[in-house]
N, C-alpha and C positions, 0 to 999 in steps of 0.2 A: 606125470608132472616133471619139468627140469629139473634138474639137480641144482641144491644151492651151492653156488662157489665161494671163496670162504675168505679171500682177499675185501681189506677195509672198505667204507663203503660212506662217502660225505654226505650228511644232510642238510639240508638248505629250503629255504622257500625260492621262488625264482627271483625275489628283490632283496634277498638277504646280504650278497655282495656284491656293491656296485648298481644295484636298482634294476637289472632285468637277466633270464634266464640266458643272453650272449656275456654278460659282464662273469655270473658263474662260470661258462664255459671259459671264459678269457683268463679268470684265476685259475682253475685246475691245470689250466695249460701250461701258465707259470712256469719256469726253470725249476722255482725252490720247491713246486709240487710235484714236478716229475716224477711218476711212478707210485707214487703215495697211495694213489686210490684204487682200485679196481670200479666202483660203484657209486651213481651218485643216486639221492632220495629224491626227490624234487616232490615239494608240500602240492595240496591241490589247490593253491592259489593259481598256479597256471591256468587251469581252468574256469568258466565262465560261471563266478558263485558271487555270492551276497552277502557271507557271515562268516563267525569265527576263521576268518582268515583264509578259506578255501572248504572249509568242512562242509559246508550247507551250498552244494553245488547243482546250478543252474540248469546247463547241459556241460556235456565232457568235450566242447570244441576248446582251442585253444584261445585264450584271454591274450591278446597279439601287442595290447600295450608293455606285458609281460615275459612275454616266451613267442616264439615264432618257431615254424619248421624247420629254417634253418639252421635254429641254435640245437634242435636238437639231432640233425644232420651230424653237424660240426662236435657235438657229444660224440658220435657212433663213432665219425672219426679216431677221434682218441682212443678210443680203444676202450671208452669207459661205459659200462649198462649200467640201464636206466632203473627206474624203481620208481611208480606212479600209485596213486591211492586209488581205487573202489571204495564207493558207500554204500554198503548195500542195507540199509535199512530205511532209507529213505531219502527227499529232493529237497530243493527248495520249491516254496511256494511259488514264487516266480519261475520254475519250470514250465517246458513250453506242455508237458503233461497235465500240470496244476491250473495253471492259465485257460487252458481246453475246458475243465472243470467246472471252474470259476465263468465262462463264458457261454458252455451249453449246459449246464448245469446236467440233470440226469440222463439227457440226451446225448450227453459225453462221448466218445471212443473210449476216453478212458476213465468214466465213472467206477471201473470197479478196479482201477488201478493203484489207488491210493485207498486206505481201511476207513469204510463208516462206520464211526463209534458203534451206533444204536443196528446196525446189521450185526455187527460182531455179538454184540452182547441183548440180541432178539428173545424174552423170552426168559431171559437169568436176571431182571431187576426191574426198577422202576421210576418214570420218567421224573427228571429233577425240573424246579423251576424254568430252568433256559430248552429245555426238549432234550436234554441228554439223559441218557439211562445214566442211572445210580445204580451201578452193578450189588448183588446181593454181596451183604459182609463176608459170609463165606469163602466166596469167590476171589476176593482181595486180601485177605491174612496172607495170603503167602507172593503177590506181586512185587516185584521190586521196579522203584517207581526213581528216574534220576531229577525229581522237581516235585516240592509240594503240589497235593490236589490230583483228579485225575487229568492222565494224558491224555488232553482232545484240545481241537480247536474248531467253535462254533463259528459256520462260514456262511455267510450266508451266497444262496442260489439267485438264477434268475427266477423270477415273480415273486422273488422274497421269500424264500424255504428255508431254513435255517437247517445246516447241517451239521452234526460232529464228526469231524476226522481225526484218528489219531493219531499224536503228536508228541512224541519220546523226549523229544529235548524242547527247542529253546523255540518262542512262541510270542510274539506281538502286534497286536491291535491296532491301526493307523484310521485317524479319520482327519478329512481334509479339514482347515481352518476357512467356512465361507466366507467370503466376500458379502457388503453390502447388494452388490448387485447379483450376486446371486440369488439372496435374497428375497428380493425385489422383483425379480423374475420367477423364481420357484412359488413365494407364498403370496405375492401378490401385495405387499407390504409398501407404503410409500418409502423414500429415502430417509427420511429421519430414523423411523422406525426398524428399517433394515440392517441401519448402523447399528443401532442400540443391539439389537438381535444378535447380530455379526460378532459384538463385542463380548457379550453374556458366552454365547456359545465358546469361543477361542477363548475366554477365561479358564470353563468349565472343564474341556477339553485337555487346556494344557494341566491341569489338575488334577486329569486322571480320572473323569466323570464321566459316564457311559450316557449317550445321547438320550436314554427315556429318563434319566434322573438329572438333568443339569438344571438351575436352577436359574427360572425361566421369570420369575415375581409377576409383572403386566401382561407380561405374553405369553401365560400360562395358555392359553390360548389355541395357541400355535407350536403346540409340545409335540403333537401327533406329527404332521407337516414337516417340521425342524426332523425329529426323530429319520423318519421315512428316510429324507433327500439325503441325512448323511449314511444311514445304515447301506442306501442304495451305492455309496461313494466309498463303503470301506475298505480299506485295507488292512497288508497282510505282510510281516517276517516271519522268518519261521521254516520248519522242516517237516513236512506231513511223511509219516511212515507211508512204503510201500504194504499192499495185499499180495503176500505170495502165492496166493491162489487163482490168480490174472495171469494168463498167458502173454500179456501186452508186459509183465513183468519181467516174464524170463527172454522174451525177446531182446526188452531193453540191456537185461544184463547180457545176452550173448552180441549184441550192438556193441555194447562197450566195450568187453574184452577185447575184441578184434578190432576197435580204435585206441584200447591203448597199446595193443600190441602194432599195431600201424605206427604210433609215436614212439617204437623202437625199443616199449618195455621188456625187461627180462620178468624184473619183478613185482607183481603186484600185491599191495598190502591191503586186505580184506578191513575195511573200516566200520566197526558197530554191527558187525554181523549179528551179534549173538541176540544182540535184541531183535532181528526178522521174525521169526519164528515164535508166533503168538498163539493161545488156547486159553477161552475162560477159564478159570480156576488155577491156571500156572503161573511159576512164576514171570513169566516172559523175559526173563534174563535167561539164558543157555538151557533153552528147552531142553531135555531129554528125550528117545535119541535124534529131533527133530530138529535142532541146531548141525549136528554131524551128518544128516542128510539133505542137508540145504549146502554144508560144503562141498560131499561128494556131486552134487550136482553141478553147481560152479566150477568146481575143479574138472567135469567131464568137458565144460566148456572151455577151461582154457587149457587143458591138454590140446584141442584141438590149434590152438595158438602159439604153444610150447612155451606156455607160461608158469613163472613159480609162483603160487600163492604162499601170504606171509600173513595167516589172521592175528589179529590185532585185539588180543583182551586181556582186560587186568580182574586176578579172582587170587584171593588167599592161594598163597604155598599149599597150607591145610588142605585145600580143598581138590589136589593133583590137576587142575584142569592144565596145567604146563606141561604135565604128562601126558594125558590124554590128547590131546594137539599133537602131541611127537605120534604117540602110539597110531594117529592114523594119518601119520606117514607128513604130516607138515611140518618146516618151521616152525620155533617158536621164540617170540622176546623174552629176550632174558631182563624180566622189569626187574630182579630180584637185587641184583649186582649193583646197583645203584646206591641201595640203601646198607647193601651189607659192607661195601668200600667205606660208607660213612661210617659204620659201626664198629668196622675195623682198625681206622684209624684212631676212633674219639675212646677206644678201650684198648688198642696198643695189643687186638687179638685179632688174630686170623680163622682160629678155631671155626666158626661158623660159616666164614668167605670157603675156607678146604673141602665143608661136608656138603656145601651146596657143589662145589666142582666136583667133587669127586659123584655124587646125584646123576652129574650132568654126563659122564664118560658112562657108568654105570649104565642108566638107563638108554645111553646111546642118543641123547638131544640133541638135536641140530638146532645153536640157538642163534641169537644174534643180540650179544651182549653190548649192553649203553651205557652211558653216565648221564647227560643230560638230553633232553629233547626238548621239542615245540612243545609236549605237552605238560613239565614239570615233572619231580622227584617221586616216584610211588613209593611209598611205606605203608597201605594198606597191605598193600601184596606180600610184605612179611610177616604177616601172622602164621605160624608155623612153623618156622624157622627163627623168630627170635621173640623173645616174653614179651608182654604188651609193655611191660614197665619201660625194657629197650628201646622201644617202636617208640615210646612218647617221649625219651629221651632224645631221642635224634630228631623229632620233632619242634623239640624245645632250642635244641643247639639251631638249626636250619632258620629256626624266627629269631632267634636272638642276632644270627647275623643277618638280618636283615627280610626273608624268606616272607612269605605269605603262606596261609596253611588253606587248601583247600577240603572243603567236607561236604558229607553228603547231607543239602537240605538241611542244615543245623543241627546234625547228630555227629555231636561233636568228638563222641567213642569213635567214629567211622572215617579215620583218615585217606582221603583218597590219593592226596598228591599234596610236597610242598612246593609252591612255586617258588626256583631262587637257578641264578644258573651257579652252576656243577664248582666253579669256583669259588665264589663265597660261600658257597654249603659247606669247601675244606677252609672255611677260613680265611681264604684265599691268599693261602699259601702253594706258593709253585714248586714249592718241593714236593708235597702231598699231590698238585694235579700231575707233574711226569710220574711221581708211581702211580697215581689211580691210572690214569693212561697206559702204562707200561702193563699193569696187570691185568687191564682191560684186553688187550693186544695177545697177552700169555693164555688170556681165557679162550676155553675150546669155544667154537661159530664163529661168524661172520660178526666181526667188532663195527658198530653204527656209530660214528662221531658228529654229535653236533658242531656245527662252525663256530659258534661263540664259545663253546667249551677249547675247541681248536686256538682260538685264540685268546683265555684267559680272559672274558671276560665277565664282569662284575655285575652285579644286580642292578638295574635299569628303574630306580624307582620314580624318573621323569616320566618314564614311557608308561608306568600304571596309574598314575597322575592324569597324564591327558587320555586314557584311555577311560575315565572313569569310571561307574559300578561296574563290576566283572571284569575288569582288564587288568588282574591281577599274571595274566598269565603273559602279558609283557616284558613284564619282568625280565626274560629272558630270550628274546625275540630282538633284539636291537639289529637292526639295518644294520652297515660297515657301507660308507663308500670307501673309496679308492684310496685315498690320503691315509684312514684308516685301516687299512689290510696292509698298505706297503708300509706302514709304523709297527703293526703288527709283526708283520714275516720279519723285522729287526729283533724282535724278542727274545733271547735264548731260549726261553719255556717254549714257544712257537716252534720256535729251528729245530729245539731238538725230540718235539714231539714230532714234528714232518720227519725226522730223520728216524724215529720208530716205525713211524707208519711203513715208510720206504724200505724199511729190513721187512717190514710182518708180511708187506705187498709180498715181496719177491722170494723169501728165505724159502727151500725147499722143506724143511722141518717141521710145519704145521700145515695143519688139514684133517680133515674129518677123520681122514683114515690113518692119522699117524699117531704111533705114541705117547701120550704124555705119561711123567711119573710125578706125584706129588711128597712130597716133603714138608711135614710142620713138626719136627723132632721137635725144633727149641718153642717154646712158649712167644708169641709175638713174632713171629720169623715166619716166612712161607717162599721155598723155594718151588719151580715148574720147569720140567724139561721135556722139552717135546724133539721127538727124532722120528727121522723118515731116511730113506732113499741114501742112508748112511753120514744125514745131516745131521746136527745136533746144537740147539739152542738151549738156553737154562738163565733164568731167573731167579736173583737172590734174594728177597725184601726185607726190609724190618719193619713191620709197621710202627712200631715205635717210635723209631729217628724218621720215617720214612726216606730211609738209605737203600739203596737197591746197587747191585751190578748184574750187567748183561753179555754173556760169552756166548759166539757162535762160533761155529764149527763146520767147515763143508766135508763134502767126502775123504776129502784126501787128509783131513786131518788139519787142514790151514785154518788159521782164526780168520772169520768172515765177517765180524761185527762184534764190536765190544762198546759198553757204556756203562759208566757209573753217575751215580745221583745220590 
């Protein structure tokens, strides 16, 4: 696998500035960006998807009202790598695989490309009302399940077979609103009658009523008929897991690698991996060791691409899986640093921000430390590194300014992410975001900048408003045109965070392989100096004032960069 390189690296969606992935390229290009970055992220909205904003993707060609070839040409130019998502746990329904499905039913090429509930679990339960197996209780005490109810979604076939597939996340039901004349035509109904019908139905419908229960009063009649024409018309959102036991499976993943490696990826970040790798009676979150042999396989494939894989999962401190990622030889995100910058500040202690760095040089991690992302603030992830009392404390600070708290399925012990961006989580004070930045920069990996945290901005609660139920992760996703990025790049927080990056891009003194020394003598205080090649950088903080200075040093002894906050 390529080596990761350790220069900053900007996240974006491709309409996050300026509205498509040439408007991104035209801002890094920028004067006041010059040199800033080594890397940019680009979300899988470029891609041809339907949901949570690129996650639940189509095929992997490029979405051209979005990104085009030549924007990412005009990337390579600059000198900046790429970094592209993989899903490997499954599609959208609208995949031209699912569609196949959906159209030849088990006659399929790719019937056994996606998981049949009741094949998986043949023989271990017993068939529920709708035809899906009710796996034995046994079996599920120990699943972890990211949505009330089991994961499946009941499809139906041609000649009307009703099938279950499983379905890990997110999952919706569509049936057409008929027309009179359809009516009219399917049941044979005069036009009076077919209005009325029309009408009852797209009541029941928009109500959330399943076509054999809508409530039909005169035209009980016609329940069967009705039922039939639409079951025969339904639709489908939604993400049907992949069967890793399909060789049409690992075709597709060896297809994609080698098209995102065609789109000029360096790096690819393994999305949802851990849930593939399924067995009745496990938990099917991070099989053991059948999770780490589903990477090393991936990874033989993109060795052959000269690709860096970057998997992508959040699991307690407690539970070392951060380690075990390095240990076979991956990157890994540092979701940790996010919450512990909050904890640091809001207690005026560094104490536990030191012992996780010092974890990190120790066990040799290669990470790639963040503050805010597309997907929210994780403080699940610190259980084991800080009490639970702490954990709900920063949970509490995070909603009070404003934050959404995300959980799992209403267990509400089980904090998965706060959504709020990176700024009003410190209060949105810009004094607190150039040192969180500053110490982000000083942290050993490859530093991942969100573009709104890049520019200070605030929690978007218009944009979880018109996003309605679940769109709480808006929040921190706000577009920038153009009027707003060049008001921006005026900011001093902006200038002089670009003018960090721009030393951490270039300075010869950090790198995997260089030395840092830590320092937390004084209580509240944490210095970091990292030297290489006879450079020498160092960092003073107090997290207290959040006061910081910054002195470098080149070979020869000359100051190469200085800054105070």
């Amino acid at each position: 696998m390529a080596p990761l390189r350790n220069g900053p690296m900007l996240n974006v969606y491709p309409d996050s500035l300026g509205g498509t992935l040439a408007d991104v390229v035209r801002f890094v290009a920028l004067p006041e960006l010059s040199g800033c970055f080594q890397s940019l992220y680009v979300l899988p909205s470029l891609y041809h998807s339907d949901l949570d904003r690129g996650f639940s993707v189509i095929d992997y060609g490029l979405e051209e009202s979005l990104a085009r070839r030549e924007d990412l040409e005009a990337l390579k130019a600059l000198g900046i790598d790429l970094k592209l998502d993989f899903v490997l746990n499954h599609m959208s329904v609208r995949s031209p695989q699912f569609r196949d499905v959906l159209a030849n039913g088990r006659a399929s090429r790719y019937a056994d490309f996606f998981i049949d509930w009741n094949r998986f679990w043949e023989g271990k339960g017993t068939p529920g009302p709708d035809g899906a197996i009710r796996p034995d209780p046994a079996l599920l005490k120990d699943m972890f399940f990211r949505k009330p109810g089991l994961p499946y979604l009941m499809v139906r076939l041609p000649g009307g077979e009703e099938v279950p597939y499983w379905n890990t996340f997110y999952q919706e039901v569509r049936y057409p609103r008929p027309t009179a004349a359809d009516l009219a035509a399917a049941l044979g109904l005069a036009p009076g009658d077919a209005e009325t019908l029309a009408r009852l139905a797209a009541e029941g419908l928009d109500a959330g009523v399943r076509p054999a229960d809508l409530a039909l009063g005169a035209y009980e009649p016609h329940r069967a008929a009705l039922a039939a024409w639409l079951e025969d018309r339904r639709g489908y959102l939604g993400q049907m897991d992949l069967d890793l036991g399909s060789p049409l499976v690992w075709d597709f993943y060896e297809d994609t690698l080698r098209r995102l490696a065609d789109y000029g990826a360096a790096i690819v970040r393994l999305d949802a991996f851990a849930y593939a790798p399924k067995a009745p009676g496990r938990k099917n979150f991070l099989n053991e060791p059948e999770t780490w042999d589903l990477l090393a396989q991936v990874r033989a494939i993109a060795d052959r691409y000269g690709l860096t894989l970057l998997p992508e999962i959040h699991a307690r401190h407690a539970e070392g899986i951060h380690a075990r990622v390095a240990e076979m030889g991956y990157p890994a995100y540092d979701f940790f640093l996010p919450g512990l910058l909050l904890d640091a500040f809001e207690g005026g202690d560094a104490a536990t921000l030191v012992r996780w760095i010092r974890e990190v040089r120790e066990k040799g991690l290669r990470t790639v430390p963040m503050l805010g992302c597309h997907d929210g603030i994780p403080l699940l992830d610190l259980e084991g590194l800080l009490p639970l009392d702490r954990i709900e404390a920063l949970v509490r600070s995070v909603v009070d300014r404003g934050g959404y708290v995300k959980d799992l399925h209403g267990q509400k012990n089980l904090y998965y992410q706060v959504n709020a961006t990176y700024f009003s989580a410190l209060g949105e004070s810009e004094e607190r975001l150039l040192l969180a930045r500053a110490l982000q920069l000083f942290l050993p990996g490859k530093p991942q900048v969100w573009y709104l945290d890049l520019f200070a901005g605030t929690n978007d609660h218009e944009a979880v408003a018109k996003a309605g139920p679940g769109g709480h992760k808006e929040i921190n996703r706000t577009n920038l045109d153009w009027a707003a990025m060049r008001a921006g790049l005026e900011r001093p927080v902006v200038r002089r965070q670009l003018e960090l990056l721009r030393f951490r891009n270039a300075f010869p003194a950090f790198g995997f392989d260089a030395d840092l020394a830590v320092d937390d003598a004084v209580p509240g205080t944490l210095g970091l100096t990292w030297r290489r090649a006879g450079c020498t950088a160092s960092l003073a903080a107090d997290l207290r004032t959040a006061a910081f200075r910054i002195r470098a040093t080149d070979a020869d002894g000359r100051e190469a960069f200085a800054m105070e906050g």
